[in-house]
C-alpha positions in Angstrom: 0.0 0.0 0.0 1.5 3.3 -0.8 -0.4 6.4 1.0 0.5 10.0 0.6 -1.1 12.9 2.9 -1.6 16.4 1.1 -1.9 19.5 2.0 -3.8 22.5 0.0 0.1 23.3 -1.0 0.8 19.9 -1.7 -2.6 19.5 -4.3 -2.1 22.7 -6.0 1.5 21.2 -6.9 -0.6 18.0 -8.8 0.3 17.7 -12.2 -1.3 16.0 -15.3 1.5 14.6 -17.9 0.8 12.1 -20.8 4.1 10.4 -21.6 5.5 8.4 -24.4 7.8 6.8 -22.3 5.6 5.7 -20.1 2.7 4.5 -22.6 5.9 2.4 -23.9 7.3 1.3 -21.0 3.3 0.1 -19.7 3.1 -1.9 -23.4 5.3 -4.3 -22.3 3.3 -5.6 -19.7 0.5 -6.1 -22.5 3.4 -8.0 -23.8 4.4 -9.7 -21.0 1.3 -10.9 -18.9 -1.2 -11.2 -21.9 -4.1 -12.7 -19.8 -3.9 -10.0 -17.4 -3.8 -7.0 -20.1 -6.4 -8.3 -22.2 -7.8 -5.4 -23.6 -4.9 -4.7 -25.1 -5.0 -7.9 -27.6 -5.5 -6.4 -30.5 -2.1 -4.5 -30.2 -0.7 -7.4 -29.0 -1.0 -9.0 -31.7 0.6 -6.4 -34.3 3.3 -5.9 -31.9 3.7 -10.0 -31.8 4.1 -10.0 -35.6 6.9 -6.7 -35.8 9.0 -8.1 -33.4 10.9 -10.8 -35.1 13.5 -9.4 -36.2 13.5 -5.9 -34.8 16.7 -6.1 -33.3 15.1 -5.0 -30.0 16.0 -7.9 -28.0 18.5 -6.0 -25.6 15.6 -3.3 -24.3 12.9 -6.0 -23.8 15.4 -7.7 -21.6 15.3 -4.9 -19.8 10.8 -4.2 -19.8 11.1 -7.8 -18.9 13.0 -8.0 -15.9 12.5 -11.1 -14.0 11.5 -9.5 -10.7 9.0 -7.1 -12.4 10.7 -4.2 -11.6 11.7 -1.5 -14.5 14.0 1.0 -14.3 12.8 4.3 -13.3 15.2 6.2 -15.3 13.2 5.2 -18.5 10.3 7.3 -17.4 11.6 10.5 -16.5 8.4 12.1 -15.6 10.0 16.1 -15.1 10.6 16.6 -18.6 8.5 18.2 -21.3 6.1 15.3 -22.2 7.2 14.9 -25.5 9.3 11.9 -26.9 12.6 14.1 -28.2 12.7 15.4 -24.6 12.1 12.1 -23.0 15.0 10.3 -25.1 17.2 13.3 -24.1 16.7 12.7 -20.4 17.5 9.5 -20.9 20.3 10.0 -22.9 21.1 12.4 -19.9 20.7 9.8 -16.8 23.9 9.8 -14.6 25.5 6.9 -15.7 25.8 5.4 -11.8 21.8 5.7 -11.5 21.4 3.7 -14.8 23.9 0.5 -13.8 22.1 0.2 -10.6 18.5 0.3 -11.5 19.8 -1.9 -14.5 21.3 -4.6 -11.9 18.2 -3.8 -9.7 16.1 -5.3 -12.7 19.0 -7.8 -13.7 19.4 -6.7 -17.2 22.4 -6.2 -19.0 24.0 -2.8 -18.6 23.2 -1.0 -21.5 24.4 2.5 -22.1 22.0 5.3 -22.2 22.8 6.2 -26.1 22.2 2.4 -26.8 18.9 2.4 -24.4 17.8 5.6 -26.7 18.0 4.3 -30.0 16.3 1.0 -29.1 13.0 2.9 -26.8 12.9 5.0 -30.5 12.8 2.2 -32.3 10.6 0.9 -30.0 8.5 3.7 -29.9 8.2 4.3 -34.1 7.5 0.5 -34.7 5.1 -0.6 -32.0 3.7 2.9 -30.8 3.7 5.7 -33.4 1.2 3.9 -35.8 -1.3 4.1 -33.1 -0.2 7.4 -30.9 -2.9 9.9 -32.2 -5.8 7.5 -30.0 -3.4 7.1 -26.9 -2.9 10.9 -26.7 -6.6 11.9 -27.5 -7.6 9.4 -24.9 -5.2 10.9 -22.4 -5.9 14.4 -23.0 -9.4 13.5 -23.1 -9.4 11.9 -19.6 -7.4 15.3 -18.4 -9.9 17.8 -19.5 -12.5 16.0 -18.2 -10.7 15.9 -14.7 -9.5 19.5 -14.8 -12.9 21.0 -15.6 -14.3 19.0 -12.7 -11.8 20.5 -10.7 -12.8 24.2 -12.3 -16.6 23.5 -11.5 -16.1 21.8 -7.8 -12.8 22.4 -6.4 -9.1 21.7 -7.0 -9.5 18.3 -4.3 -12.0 16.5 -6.9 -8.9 16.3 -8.8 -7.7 12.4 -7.5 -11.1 11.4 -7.6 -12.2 8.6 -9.4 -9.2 7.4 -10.4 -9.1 3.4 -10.3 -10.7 1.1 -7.7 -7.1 0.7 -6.6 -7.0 4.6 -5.7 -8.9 6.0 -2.6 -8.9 9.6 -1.9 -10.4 11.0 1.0 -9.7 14.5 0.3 -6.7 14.6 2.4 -4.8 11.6 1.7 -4.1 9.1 -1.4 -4.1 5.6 -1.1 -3.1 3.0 -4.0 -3.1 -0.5 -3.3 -0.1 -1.4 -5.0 3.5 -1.8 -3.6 5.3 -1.4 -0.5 6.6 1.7 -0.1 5.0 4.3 2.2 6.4 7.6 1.3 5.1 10.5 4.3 4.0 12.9 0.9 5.0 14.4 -1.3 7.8 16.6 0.4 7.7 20.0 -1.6 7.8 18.2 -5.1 4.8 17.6 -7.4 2.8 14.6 -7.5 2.7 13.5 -11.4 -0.6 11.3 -12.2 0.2 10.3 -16.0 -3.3 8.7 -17.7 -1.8 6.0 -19.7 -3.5 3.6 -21.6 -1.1 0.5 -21.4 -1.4 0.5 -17.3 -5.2 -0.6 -17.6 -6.2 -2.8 -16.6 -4.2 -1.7 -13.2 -2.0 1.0 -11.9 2.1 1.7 -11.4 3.9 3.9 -9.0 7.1 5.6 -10.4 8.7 6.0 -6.8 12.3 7.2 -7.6 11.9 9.8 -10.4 14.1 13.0 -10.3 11.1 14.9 -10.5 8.9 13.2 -7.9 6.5 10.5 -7.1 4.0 9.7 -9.8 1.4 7.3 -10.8 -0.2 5.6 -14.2 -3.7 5.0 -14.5 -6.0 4.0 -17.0 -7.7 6.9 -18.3 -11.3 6.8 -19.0 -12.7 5.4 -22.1 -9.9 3.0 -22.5 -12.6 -0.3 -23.4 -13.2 1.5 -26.7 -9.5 2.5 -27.5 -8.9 -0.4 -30.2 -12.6 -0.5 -31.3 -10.9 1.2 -35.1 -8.2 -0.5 -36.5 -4.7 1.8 -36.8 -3.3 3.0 -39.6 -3.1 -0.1 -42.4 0.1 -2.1 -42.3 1.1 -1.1 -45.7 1.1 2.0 -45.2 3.3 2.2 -42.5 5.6 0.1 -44.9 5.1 2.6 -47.7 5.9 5.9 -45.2 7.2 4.5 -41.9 5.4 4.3 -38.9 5.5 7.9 -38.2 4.8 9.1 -41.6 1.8 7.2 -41.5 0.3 7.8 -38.4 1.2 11.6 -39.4 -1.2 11.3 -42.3 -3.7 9.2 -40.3 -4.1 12.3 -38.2 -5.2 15.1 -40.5 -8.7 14.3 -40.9 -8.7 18.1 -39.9 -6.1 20.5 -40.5 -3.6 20.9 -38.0 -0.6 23.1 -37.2 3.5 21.7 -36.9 3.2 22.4 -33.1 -0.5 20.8 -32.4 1.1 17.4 -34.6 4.5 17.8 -32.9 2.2 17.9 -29.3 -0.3 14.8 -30.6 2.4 12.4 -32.0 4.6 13.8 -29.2 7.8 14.5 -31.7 10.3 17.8 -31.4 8.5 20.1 -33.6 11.7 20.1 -35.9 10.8 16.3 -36.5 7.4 16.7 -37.2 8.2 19.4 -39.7 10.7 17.0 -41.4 8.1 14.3 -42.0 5.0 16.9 -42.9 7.7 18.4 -45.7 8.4 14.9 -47.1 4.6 14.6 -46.9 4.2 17.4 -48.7 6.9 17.1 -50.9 5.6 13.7 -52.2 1.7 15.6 -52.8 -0.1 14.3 -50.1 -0.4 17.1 -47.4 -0.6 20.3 -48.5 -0.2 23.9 -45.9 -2.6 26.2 -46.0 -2.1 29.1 -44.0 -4.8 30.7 -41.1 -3.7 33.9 -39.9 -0.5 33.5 -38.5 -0.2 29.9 -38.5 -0.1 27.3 -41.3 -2.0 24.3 -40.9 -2.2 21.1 -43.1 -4.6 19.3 -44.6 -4.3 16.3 -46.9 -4.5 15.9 -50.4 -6.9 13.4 -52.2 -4.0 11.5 -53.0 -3.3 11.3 -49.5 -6.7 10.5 -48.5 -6.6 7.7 -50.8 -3.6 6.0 -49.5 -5.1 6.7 -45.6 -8.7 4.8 -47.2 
């Protein structure tokens, strides 16, 4: 059981995050312990048929730890939540802090830049294609919690969060783990809504930035009801590319993809240019900003 007291200081300092990292991190135990994560079969599935020959054997030694644990580190939660800035921090992570959480988990001692490229190629094969429904769930589950908040008060925040959560209004309580930290000593609390925890929740105890946990936002049983983008046209562009296109059913802006697919905006610029480039996005500029649309060659290759 892990139980932290708050005081009005403390709840004001309650933050909201959706991660990549930690959406990747979670899909391994959909991986891992299919029975248990059922929901997520349909993903599972995919992911089941990309691996082979991924050459990501060395990082799912380390999401598959025989004790269950997984290195902290990989989630760093005080970042921007965006995957360039993620992979940074990683890239980042003392170098004594990494070996011991790696030998904590007893998997091999990777080095960071090594860790990096294989959570990005993680991340672009198994994750990208279907990125745009993770983050509208997750944003989704926060506006609905934030307005709550805005119509009845900042301590309806940690309501309803999981049956594994109980709040009181003074004190959280999640029924998971052993560690009984006193609060949450001057440093936010992070609550990430992340669709790979559901069915259950995970406590980050030893981030930089402070406690957090991952629940299973709201609306999660319908999350796989469409399929993702088609498989050949993640061949065709690359998993990015494709879930790029996937996602402008309505014109959008560099920064509001860079924020969905949770890219640098310099990245996301890259692949809308190729897009563009190769006729099937096209800018159109609104004001100040330019947003894009695609083509109807591009809506022929999403159909």
């Amino acid at each position: 059981m892990i139980e932290v007291r708050f005081s009005p200081d403390d709840l004001s300092r309650v933050r909201f995050v959706h991660s990549p990292l930690a959406e990747l991190v979670a899909s391994s135990w959909a991986l891992r312990k299919p029975a248990k994560y059922w929901m997520h079969r349909p993903w599972r599935e995919r992911a089941e048929r990309l691996l082979p020959g991924a050459g990501l054997e060395p990082l799912l030694a380390v999401l598959r730890s025989s004790n269950g644990y997984v290195p902290d580190f990989l989630t760093p939660i005080g970042v921007a939540p965006n995957l360039a800035a993620e992979l940074r921090a990683v890239a980042g992570t003392d170098p004594a802090r990494v070996r011991r959480q790696l030998d904590r988990a007893g998997a091999p001692r990777l080095a960071p830049d090594e860790l990096v490229a294989q959570l990005r190629r993680y991340f672009t094969l198994l994750i990208a294609p279907d990125w745009p429904r993770l983050r509208a769930l997750a944003l989704a589950d926060i506006r609905r919690r934030t307005l709550l908040a805005a119509e009845q008060g900042g301590r309806t925040l940690l309501r309803e969060l999981h049956p594994l959560i109980r709040w009181d209004g003074a004190a959280l309580r999640v029924a998971v783990g052993t560690t009984r930290p006193p609060g949450p000593d001057g440093r936010p609390w992070t609550l990430l809504p992340t669709a790979f925890s559901g069915p259950t929740v995970h406590a980050i105890m030893e981030g930089d930035a402070g406690p957090a946990l991952c629940y299973p936002p709201v609306g999660l049983g319908g999350l796989w009801d469409s399929p993702p983008p088609s498989a050949a046209l993640g061949a065709l562009l690359g998993g990015t590319r494709a879930a790029v296109l996937s996602l402008l059913d309505s014109p959008l802006s560099t920064g509001e993809l860079a924020a969905m697919l949770g890219l640098a905006p310099a990245t996301a610029s890259h692949h809308l240019t190729t897009l563009r480039d190769n006729g099937l996005v096209v800018g159109v500029r609104q004001g100040r900003v330019v947003r894009y649309a695609r083509t109807v060659l591009g809506d022929q290759l999403v159909d």
